[in-house]
N, C-alpha and C positions, 0 to 999 in steps of 0.2 A: 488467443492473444498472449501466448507464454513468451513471444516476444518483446509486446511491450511491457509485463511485468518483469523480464529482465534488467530491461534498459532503463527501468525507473529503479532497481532495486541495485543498480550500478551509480545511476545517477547520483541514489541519497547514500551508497560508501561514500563515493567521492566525496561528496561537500561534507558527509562527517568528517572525514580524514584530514581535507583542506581544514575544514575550522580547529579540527585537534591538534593540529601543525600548528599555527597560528597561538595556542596555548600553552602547547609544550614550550615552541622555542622562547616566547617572552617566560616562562616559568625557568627555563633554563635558566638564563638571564639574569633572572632574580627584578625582572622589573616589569610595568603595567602596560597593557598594551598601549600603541600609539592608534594616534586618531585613524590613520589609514587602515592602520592589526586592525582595531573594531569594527571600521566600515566593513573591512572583504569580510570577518567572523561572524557580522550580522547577515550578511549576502550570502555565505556559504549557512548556516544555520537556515536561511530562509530558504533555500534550494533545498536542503533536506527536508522539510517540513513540506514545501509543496510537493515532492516527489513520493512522501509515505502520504500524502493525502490523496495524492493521485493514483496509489496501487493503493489506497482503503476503496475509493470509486469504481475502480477494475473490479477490485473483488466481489464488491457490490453490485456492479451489471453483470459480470459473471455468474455470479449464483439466482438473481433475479432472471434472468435468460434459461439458467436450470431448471429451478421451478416453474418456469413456464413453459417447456417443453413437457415438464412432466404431468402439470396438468392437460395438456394439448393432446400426449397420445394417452390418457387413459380410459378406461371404453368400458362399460356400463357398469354399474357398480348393482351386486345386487343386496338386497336388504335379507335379513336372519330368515322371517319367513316365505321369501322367494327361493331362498337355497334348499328352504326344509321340503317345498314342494317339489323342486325340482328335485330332490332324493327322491 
């Protein structure tokens, strides 16, 4: 799935970027943002927020998928003195 960890970790530039626009240019300015600046700043902030929570989940079935391959193919496990007998 390295594609959809791309397109999520494009996703959350973007809406950082969008919201950092949104901040620079009222800071330009010299003045507070307007009721519209807030709403898109809040919308773009919440799109990055679901988009790193959504590659924190990825990486979490991800690795949960690992470790359970790696238990699946590991094949008998011997104990100290079955190895010593087996010498």
């Amino acid at each position: 799935m390295p594609q959809l960890l791309d397109q999520l970790r494009e996703q959350r530039a973007t809406a950082r970027t969008a919201a950092d626009e949104i901040l620079t240019r009222a800071s330009i300015e010299g003045r507070d943002l307007t009721a519209e600046e807030f709403a898109d700043h809040t919308r773009h902030v919440t799109a990055e927020r679901e988009a790193a929570d959504a590659m924190e989940a990825e990486r979490d079935r991800q690795l949960a998928e690992v470790r359970a391959m790696a238990t699946r193919n590991r094949g008998p496990v011997l104990s100290r003195q079955a190895a010593e007998v087996a010498r």
